[in-house]
C-alpha positions in Angstrom: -139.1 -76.8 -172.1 -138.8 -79.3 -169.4 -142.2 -81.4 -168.4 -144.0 -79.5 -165.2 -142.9 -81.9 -162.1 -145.4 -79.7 -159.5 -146.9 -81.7 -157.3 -150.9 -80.7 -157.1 -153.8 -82.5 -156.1 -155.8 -84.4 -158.1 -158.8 -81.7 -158.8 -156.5 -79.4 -159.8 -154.4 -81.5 -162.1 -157.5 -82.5 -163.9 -158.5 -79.1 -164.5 -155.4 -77.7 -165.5 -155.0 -80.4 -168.5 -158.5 -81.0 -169.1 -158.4 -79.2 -172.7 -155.8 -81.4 -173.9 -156.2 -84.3 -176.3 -154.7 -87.4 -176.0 -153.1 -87.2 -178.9 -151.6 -83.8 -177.9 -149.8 -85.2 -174.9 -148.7 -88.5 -175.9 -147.9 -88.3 -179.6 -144.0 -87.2 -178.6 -143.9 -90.1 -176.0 -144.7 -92.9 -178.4 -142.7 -91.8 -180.6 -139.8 -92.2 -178.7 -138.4 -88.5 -179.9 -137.7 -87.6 -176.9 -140.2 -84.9 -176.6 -142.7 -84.6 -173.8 -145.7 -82.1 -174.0 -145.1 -79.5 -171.0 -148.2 -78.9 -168.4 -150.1 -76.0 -169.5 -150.4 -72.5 -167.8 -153.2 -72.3 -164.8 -155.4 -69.5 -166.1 -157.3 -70.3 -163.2 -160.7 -71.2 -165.8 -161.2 -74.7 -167.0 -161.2 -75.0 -170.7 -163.6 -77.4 -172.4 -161.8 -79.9 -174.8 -163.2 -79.8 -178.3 -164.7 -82.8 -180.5 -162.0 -85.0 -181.9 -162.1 -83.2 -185.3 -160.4 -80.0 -183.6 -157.2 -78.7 -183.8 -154.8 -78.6 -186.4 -153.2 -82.7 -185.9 -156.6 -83.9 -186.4 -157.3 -84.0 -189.6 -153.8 -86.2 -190.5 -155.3 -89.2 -189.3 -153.0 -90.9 -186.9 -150.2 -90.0 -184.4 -147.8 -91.2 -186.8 -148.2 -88.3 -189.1 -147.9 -86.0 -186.7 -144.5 -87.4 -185.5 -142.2 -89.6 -186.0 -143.2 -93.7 -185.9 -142.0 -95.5 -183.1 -139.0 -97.6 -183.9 -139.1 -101.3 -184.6 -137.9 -101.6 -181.2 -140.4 -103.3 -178.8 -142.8 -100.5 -176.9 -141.5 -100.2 -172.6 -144.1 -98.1 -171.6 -142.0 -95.7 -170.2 -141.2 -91.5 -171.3 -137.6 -91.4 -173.3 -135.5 -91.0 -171.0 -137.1 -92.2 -167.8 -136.4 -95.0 -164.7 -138.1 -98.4 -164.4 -139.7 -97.9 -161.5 -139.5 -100.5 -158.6 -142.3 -102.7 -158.4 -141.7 -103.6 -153.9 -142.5 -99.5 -154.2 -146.3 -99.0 -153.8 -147.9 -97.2 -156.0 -151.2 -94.9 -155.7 -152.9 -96.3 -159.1 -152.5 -99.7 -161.2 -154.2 -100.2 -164.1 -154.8 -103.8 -163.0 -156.0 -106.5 -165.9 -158.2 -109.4 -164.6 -156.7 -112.4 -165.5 -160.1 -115.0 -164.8 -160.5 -118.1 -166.4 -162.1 -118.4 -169.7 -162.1 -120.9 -172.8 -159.0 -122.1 -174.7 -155.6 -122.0 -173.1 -153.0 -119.1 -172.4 -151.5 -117.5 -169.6 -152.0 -119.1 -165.9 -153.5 -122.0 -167.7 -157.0 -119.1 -167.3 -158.1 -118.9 -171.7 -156.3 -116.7 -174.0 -158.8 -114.0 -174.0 -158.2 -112.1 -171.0 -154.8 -111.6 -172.2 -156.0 -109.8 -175.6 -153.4 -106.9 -176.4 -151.4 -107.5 -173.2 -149.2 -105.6 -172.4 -148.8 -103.6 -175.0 -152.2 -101.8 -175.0 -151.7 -101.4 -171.2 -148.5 -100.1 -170.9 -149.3 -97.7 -173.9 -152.2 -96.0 -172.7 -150.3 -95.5 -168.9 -147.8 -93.1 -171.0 -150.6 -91.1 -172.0 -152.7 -91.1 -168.3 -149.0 -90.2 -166.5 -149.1 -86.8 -169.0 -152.6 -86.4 -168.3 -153.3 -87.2 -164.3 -151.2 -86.3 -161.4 -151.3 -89.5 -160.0 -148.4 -92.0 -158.5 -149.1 -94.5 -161.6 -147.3 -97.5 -161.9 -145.6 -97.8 -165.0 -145.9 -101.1 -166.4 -149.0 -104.0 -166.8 -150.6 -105.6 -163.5 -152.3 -108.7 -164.0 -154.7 -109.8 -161.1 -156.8 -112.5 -160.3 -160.4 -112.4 -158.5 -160.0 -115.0 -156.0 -157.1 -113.1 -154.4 -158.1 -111.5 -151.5 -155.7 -108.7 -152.2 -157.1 -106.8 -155.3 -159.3 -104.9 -153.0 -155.9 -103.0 -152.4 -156.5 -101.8 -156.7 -159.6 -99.4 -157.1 -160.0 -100.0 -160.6 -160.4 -103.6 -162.6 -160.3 -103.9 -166.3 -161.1 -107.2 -168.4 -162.2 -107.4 -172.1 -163.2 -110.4 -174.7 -165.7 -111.6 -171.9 -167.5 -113.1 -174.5 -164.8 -116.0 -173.4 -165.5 -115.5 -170.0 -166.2 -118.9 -167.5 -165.8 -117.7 -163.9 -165.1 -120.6 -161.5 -167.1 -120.2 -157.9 -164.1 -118.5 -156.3 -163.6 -115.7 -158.8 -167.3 -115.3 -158.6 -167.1 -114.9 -155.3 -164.3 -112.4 -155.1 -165.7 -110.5 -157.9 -168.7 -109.6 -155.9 -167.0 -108.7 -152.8 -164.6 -106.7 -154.8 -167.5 -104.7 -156.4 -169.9 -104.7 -153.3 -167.0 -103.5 -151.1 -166.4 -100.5 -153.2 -164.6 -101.5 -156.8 -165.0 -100.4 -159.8 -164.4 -102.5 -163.1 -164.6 -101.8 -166.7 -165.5 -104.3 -169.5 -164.6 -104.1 -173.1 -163.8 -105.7 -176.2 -166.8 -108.0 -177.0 -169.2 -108.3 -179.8 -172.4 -109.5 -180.7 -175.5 -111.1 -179.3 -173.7 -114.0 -178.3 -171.1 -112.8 -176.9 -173.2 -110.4 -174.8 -175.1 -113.6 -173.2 -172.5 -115.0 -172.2 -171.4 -111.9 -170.6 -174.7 -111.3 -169.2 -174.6 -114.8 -167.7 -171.6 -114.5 -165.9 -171.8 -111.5 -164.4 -175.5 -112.1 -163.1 -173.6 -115.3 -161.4 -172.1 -112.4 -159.7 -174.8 -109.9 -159.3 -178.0 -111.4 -159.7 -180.0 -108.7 -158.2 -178.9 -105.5 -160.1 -180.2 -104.7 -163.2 -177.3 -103.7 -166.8 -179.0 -100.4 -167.3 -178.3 -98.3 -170.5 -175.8 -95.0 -169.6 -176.6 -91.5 -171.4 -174.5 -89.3 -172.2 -175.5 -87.1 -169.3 -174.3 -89.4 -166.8 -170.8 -87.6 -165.1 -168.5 -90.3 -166.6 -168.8 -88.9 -170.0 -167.6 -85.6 -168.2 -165.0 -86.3 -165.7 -161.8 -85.4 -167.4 -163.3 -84.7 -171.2 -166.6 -83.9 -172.1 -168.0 -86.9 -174.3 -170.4 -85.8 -176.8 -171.0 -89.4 -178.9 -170.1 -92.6 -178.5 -168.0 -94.0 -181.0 -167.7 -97.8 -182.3 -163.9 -98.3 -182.2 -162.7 -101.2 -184.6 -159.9 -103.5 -184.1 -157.1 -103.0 -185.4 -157.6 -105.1 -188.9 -160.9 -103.1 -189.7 -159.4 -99.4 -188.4 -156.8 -100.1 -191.3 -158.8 -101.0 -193.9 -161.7 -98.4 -193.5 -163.9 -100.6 -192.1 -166.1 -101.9 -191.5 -166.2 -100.7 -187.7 -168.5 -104.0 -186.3 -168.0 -107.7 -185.9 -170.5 -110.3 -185.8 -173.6 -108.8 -185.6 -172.5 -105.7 -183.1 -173.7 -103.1 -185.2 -174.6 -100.4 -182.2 -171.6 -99.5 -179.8 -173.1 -99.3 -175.9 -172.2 -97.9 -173.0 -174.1 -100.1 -170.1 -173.6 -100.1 -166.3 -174.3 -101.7 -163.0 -174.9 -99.8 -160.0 -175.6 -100.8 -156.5 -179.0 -99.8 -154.5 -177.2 -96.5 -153.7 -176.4 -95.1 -157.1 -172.5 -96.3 -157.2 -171.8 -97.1 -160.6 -170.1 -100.2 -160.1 -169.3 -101.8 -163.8 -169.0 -100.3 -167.0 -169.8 -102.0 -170.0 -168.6 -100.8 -173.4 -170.1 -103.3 -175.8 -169.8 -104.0 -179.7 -166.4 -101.5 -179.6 -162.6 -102.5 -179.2 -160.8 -99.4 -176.5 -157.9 -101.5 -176.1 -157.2 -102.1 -180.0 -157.2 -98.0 -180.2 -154.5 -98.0 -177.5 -152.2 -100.3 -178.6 -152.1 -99.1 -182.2 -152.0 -95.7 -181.7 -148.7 -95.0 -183.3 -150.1 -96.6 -186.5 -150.1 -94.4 -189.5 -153.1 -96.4 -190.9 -155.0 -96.8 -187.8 -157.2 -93.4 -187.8 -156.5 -91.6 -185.0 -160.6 -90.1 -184.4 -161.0 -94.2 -182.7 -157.7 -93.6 -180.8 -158.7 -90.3 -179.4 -161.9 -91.5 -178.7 -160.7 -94.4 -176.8 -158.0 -92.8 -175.1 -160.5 -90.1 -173.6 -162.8 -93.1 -172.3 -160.4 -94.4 -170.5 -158.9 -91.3 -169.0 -162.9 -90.5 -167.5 -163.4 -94.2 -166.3 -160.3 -93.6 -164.3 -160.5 -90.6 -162.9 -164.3 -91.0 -162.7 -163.3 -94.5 -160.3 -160.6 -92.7 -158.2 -162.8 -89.5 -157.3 -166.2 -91.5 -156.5 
């Protein structure tokens, strides 16, 4: 059966595919078989998606067991059988990677660790949000930078291994007009108590006059696509394969933390002492287990969807 290409808003596409898992939906496009999970029938009632241990895939451990590995070719991003899109086409959603300037050296001369994962992890997890989201979605990786007045055009920011992070005065600047004008940006990948000062430093550089307040699980994001029950520590790669274990440095306790502004606008989201973007990018790997990939794969689907509808 062909792939649904109906064009519905995005309220409704949420609710009709709300019950699937990640996993479900993107396990044939990673795979490169060929086979695309078709949109489910409207039965006009939202269904609730279970913890990861349901359904009958989830006990195998990763995608790869449930079909077959991607080939040794390198990972496109794109559904077998699809067009490269035109970039000079605008698009209605970019998963847009801040590219600021931290320590060591790596792409645009700004520190290797903004670049952690890229593009692979990027490109991967925008196969899986196209199947789950009726959005206009970009296809492939969008680097920006904070001192360009133009990323105000991209809703949604995401940057990870802050724990490298030295914003120069401009990025500063354009980081807090980004977020005070109505952005939304999503940390991850960092561990420790170092690491978290530094963090902390820079981003009271930016916004010295919110408080980082702890986020419960009763707080919509954990509910705006799937319904998030726990929050998981998701290793890297290197410690997902092995068995563990799940923390580095002394990051034992994963957190969810945000920043909002004096009106209740959740402006950042911090996921601490847990690696999302290692989960995406190995995905397809039979020894990576696939509970931190679903996991990390619904957290990024609610941060989305939860920064486009609010």
């Amino acid at each position: 059966m062909a792939p649904s290409t109906e064009t519905v808003p995005l309220e409704q596409g949420v609710e009709r595919v709300r019950s699937l898992k990640p996993w479900a939906v993107g396990v044939a496009v990673l795979s490169g078989a060929g086979v695309v999970s078709p949109a489910p029938p409207d039965t006009g009632t939202p269904r609730t998606p279970g913890p990861p241990s349901a359904g009958p895939a989830a006990s195998r451990g990763s995608m790869a067991e449930v079909v077959p590995r991607l080939g040794g070719s390198v990972f496109l991003g794109l559904e077998p059988g699809s067009a490269v899109q035109d970039p000079a086409i605008p698009r209605e959603f970019y998963f847009s990677r801040v590219a600021y300037t931290g320590y060591g050296r790596g792409y645009y001369g700004r520190g290797r660790s903004w670049s952690v994962d890229f593009p692979k992890a990027d490109r991967q997890f925008l196969v899986v949000l196209k199947r789950l989201v009726n959005m206009d979605i970009y296809d492939m990786e969008h680097p920006v930078t904070l001192e360009d007045p133009g990323v105000r055009r991209f809703p949604f920011l995401y940057a990870l291994e802050v724990g490298g992070m030295a914003l120069t005065p401009p990025e500063i600047a354009g980081l807090r007009d980004y977020l005070l004008a109505g952005g939304f940006l999503v940390i991850d990948d960092f561990w420790g108590t170092w690491e978290w000062e530094n963090f902390e430093a820079e981003i009271r550089r930016v916004l010295p006059e919110y408080p980082i307040v702890e986020l419960d699980l009763e707080h919509p994001l954990f509910s705006s696509f799937y319904d998030i029950e726990e929050i998981l520590q998701v290793p890297g790669v290197g410690r997902g394969r092995r068995g563990g274990p799940t923390w580095e440095r002394d990051g034992y306790e994963p957190h969810v933390r945000g920043i909002f502004d004096e009106e209740g606008r959740l402006m950042v989201v911090i996921n601490w002492n847990t690696d999302l973007g290692d989960a995406w990018e190995w995905a397809e790997d039979p020894y990576y287990p696939l509970r931190y990939s679903t996991y990390a794969y619904e957290m990024g689907v609610n941060m989305i969807v939860y920064a486009m509808s609010h």
